[in-house]
Each structure stands twice: as C-alpha cells, then as structure tokens.
C-alpha positions in Angstrom: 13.7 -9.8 -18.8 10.9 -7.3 -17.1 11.4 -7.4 -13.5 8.8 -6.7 -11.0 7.7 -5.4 -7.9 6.1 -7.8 -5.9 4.2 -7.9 -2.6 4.8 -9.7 0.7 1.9 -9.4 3.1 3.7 -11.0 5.8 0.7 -11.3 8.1 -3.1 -10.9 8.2 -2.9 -9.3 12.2 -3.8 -6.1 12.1 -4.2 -3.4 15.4 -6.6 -1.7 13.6 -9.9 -3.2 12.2 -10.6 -1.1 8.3 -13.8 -1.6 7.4 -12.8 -1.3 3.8 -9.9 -3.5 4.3 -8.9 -6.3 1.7 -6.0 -8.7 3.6 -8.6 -11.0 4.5 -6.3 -14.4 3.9 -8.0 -16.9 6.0 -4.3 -17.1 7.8 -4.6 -19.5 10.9 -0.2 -18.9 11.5 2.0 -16.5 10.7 4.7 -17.9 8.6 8.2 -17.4 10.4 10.7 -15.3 9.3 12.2 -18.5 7.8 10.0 -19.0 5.7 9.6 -16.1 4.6 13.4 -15.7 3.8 12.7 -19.0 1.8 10.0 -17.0 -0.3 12.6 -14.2 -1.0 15.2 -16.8 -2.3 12.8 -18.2 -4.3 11.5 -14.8 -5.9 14.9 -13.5 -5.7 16.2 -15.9 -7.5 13.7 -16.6 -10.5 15.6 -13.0 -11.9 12.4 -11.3 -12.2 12.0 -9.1 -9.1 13.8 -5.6 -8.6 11.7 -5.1 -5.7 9.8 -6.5 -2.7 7.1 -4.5 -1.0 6.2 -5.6 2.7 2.9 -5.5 3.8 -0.1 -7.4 5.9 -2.4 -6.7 8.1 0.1 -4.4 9.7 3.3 -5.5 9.2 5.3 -3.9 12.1 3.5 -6.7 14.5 5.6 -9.8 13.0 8.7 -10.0 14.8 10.8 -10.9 11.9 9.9 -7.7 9.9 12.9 -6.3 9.8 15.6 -9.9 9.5 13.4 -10.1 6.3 13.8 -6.6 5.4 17.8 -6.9 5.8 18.0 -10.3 3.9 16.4 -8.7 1.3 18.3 -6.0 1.0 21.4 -8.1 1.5 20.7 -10.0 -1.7 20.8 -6.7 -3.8 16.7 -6.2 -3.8 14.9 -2.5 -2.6 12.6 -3.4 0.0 10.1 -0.8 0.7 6.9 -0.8 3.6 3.6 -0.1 3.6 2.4 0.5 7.4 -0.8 2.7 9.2 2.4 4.0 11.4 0.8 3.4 14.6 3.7 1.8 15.8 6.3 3.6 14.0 8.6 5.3 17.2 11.3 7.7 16.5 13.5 4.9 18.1 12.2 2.6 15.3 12.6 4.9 12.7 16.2 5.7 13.6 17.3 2.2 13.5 15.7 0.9 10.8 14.5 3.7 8.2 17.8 3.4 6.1 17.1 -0.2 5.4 14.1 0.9 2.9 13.8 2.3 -0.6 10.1 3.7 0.2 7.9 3.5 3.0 4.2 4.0 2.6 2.0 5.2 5.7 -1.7 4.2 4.9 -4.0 7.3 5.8 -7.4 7.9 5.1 -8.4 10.2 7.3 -7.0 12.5 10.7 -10.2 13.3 11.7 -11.0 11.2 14.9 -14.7 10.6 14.4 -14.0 9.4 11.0 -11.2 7.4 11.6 -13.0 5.5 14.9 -16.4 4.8 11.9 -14.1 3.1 9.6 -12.1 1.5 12.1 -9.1 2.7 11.4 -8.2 2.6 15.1 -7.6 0.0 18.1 -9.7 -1.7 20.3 -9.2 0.7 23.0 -9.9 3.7 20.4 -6.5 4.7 19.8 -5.5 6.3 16.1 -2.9 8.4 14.9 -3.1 12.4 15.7 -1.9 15.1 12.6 1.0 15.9 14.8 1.7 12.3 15.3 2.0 12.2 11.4 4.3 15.1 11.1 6.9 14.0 13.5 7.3 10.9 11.8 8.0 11.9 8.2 9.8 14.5 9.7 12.0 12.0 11.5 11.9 9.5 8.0 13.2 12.3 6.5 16.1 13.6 8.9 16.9 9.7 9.4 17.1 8.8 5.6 17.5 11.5 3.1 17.3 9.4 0.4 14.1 7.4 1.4 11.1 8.2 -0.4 7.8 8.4 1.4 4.3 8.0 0.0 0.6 7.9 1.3 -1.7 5.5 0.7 -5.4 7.3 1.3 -8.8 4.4 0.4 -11.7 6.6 -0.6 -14.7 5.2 0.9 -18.5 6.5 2.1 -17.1 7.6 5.5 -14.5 9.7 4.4 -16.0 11.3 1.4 -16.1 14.7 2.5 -12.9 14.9 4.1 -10.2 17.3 3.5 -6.4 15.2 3.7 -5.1 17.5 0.9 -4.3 20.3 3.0 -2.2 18.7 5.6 -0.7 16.5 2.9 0.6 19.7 1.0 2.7 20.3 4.5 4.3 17.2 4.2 6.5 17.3 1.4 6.0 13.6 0.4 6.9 12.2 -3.0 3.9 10.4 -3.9 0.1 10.1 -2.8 -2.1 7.3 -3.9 -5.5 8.2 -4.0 -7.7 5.1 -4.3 -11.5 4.3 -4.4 -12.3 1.7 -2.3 -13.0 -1.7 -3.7 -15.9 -4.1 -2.8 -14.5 -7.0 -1.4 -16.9 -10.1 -0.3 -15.8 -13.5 0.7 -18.8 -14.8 2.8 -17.0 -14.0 5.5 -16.4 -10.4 5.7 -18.5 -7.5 3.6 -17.5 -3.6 2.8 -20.2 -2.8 0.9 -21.8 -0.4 3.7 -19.2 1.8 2.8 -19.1 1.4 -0.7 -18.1 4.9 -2.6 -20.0 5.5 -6.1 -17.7 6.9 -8.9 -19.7 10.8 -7.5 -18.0 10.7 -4.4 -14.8 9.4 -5.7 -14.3 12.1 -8.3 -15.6 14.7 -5.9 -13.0 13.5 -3.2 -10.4 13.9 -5.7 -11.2 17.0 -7.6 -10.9 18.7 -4.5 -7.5 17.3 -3.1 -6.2 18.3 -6.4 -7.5 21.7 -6.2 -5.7 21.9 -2.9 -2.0 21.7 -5.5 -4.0 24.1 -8.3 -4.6 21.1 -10.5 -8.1 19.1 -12.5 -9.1 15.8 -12.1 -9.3 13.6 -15.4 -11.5 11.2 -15.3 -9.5 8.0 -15.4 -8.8 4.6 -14.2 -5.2 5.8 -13.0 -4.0 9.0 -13.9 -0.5 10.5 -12.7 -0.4 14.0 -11.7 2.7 16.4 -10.7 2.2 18.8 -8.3 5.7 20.6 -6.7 7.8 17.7 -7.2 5.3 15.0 -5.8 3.1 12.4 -8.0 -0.5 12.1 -6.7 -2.1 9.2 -8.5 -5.8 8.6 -9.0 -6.8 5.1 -8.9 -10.4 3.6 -9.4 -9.4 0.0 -10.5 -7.2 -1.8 -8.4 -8.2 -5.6 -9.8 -5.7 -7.9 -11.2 -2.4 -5.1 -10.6 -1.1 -6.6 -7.8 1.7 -9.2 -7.6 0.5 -10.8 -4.7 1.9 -13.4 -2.0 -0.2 -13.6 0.9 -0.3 -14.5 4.8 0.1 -18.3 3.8 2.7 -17.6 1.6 0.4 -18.6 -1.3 1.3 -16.4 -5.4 -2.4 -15.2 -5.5 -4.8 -14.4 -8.3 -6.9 -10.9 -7.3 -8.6 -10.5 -10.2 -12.3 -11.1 -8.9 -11.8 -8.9 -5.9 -13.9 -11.0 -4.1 -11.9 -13.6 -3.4 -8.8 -14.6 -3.7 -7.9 -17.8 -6.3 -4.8 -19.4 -4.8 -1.8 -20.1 -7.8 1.0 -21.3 -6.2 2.8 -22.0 -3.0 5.7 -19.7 -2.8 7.6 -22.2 -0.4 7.7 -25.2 -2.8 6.9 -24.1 -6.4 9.3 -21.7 -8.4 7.9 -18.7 -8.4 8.2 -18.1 -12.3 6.0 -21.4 -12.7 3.3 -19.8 -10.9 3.8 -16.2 -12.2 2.9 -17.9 -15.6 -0.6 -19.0 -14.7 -1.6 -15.3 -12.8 -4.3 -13.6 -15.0 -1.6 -10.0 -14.3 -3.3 -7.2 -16.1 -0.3 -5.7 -17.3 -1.7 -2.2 -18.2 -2.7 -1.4 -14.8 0.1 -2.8 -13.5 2.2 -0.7 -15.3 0.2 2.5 -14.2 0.6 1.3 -10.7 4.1 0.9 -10.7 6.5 2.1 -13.7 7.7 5.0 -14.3 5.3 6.7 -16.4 6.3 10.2 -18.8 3.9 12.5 -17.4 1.4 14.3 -19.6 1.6 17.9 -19.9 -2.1 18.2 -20.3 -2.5 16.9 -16.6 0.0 19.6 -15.2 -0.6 22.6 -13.5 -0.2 26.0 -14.9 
C-alpha cells in the first residue's frame, strides 16, 4: 500500500495576518490535543500514512503542539512543522527540535517594509530580522543534526522584486519551496490585490536560481539541485494537499476557493473519506516523493 504524507493544521490562530494566506477554516474552537491525538489514531491506523505534517495558522500558539508531536512520533510516524518562527526560542528549539523529521520556516521576505504590506508581521509590527533567521537554523542544526530544514517562500505582488536567494545560499538548508501565490476567495476573505501573473513568478524565480548558477524551466513543479539542497518551483498548488483542517474536517482543495468538506476525522475512518478526495496524484507526487532529478535541470 502507498502511504502518505498528510497535513494537520491544528489551528486557524495565527500572530501574523498574510495577506496571501489560505488557512481560512471558518474554525470557531480549537480542537484539543485530545482530539487531535484521536485524529492521529485514526490516520495512523488506516496504514496509509508514513508521515504527518503540523501546520495552522501558526501552529506553535496551540498548547498541545508538542503532546501531539510526541504521540505521534511514539506510534512510529515522522512528524515534521511548518511554522513563520516567530516564536521559535533557542530554549524551544533545544527541547523540542529532536522530536521532528523536518521543520519548515515559512519566509517570504526579510525586508521589513515588505513584510509589514503583506502582513506577514504582528499587530504591534513585529517580524522576524535576517539575524533572527540565522540563529535559529543555526541552533536547529547544532540541536538536531539529523533534522532537515526547508523554506517555504509565497511569491506574491509585494514581494516580486525581492532578493531571498542570497541570504538563503548562507543557510545551508536542504530544501526551498518556491511557490506562486494562489487566489483564494471565500466571500469572506480576498488575495487577489496581491495576485502575481505567471511574469513576475518566473522572473522571481529565474533570479533566485541564478543566485546557485542555475535556469528556470518553465513548469508546474520542477526540482532543481543546487550544492546539496532541492529548490522546487511550484505554480499549481490545487488538489496536492492531503488536508485535515482547524475543525478536524479530511478536506477537498481542489477549487482553491473554498474548501469542500469530505469527512470528519474524529468519527469516520479516514480511508473512507480518503476515497471520495478528488487527490491529484501527479502533483502530489511532485510535491512530496522522492523524485530522480533531471540532469538537464542541473547546474554546470
């Protein structure tokens, strides 16, 4: 049997306010870490999961991150993060780093103007600094060797122009997403003022690969190697995601302007509902698998 990678956004909260943002769940509770353990035995145990990715909103803000981290991990599952970092201290990472196969720090931009137009800040203005960064994949990496860290870096109208691929080259990461951003609607909420045509995507990423002496194909996803780390380009992100959200709901994504409920995780088994989700199974597979990289798309 195929096993996959699925994601927990374990709440909608959020500390920062992304314009281009996509967790919009309608969540009036946050599920307890209960429940969400109850979700895990349920996905756990329909054998088709060899990992569970934890994300929101901003995860670090529910208090039971980390008991569903462990129990996780204590039923034999990798369990890997996705979090702006913002509340990431070296205390934090010291304790808890080792638990995770991967953690993912979502950056868009460093530049402080930029960051405070797209929102990616709190109410009182405060963001995360370059050197902030550093110290804590620095301290990711002294904490737990073994842990691989990626970026996760939404392309939008407001950070066109900027220039992540030269600090990113410092870091030493294993793997940098590069993503254009998706319009997302629900009547509710709107990106489309900073809607990105397929220009300024390709532009954006033509020039972080130049940064690492490599060409941008012009793809949906394409995998690239540069020293050791993937950077993937990503224009379609509809339909690819295994998705469980705030309300603990199997969710279909494949409008991306809504999201189609399929199944509730805390009373239906979770291969039941995993039958009726409209997964696009190619781009899931460029998301996710290991994929044998293409010489043409190499460097040198």
């Amino acid at each position: 049997m195929k096993k996959f990678k699925v994601n927990f956004h374990i709440c909608e909260a959020c500390n920062y306010h992304c314009k281009h943002c996509f967790a919009k769940f309608d969540c009036r509770k946050m599920l307890s870490a209960e429940e969400w353990i109850r979700i895990a035995d349920n996905v756990i145990g329909s054998g088709m999961v060899r990992e569970i990715n934890i994300a929101g909103g901003e995860p670090m803000l529910h208090p039971g991150l980390m008991e569903i981290a462990r129990y996780i991990r204590e039923r034999g599952v990798d369990v890997s993060l996705i979090t702006n970092g913002h509340y990431m201290t070296p205390d934090w990472i010291r304790e808890n780093a080792g638990v995770f196969k991967t953690i993912g720090l979502s950056i868009d931009t460093l530049d402080t103007e930029r960051q405070k137009n797209l929102g990616r800040c709190d109410r009182k203005g405060g963001h995360l600094t370059p050197e902030q960064v550093d110290e804590r994949i620095r301290l990711l990496r002294e904490t737990n060797p073994n842990l691989r860290i990626k970026l996760n870096t939404v392309v939008s109208a407001v950070n066109r122009d900027d220039n992540l691929a030269e600090m990113v080259k410092g870091w030493k990461i294993d793997r940098w997403k590069i993503m254009k951003m998706q319009l997302f609607e629900n009547g509710c909420f709107s990106n489309r003022c900073i809607e990105i045509d397929e220009a300024g995507y390709g532009g954006y990423v033509g020039r972080a690969l130049t940064e690492f002496g490599l060409s941008y194909q012009d793809a949906d996803s394409m995998v690239y190697d540069a020293d050791g780390m993937e950077i993937v380009a990503e224009k379609v992100l509809r339909a690819s995601y295994i998705m469980i959200d705030a309300n603990g709901w199997l969710v279909d994504d494949s409008q991306n302007d809504s999201y189609t409920k399929i199944s509730d995780c805390r009373e239906e088994p979770f291969a039941d509902g995993y039958a009726r989700l409209p997964l696009n199974q190619e781009n899931y597979l460029k998301r996710y698998e290991e994929t044998p990289r293409n010489p043409q798309l190499m460097a040198g």
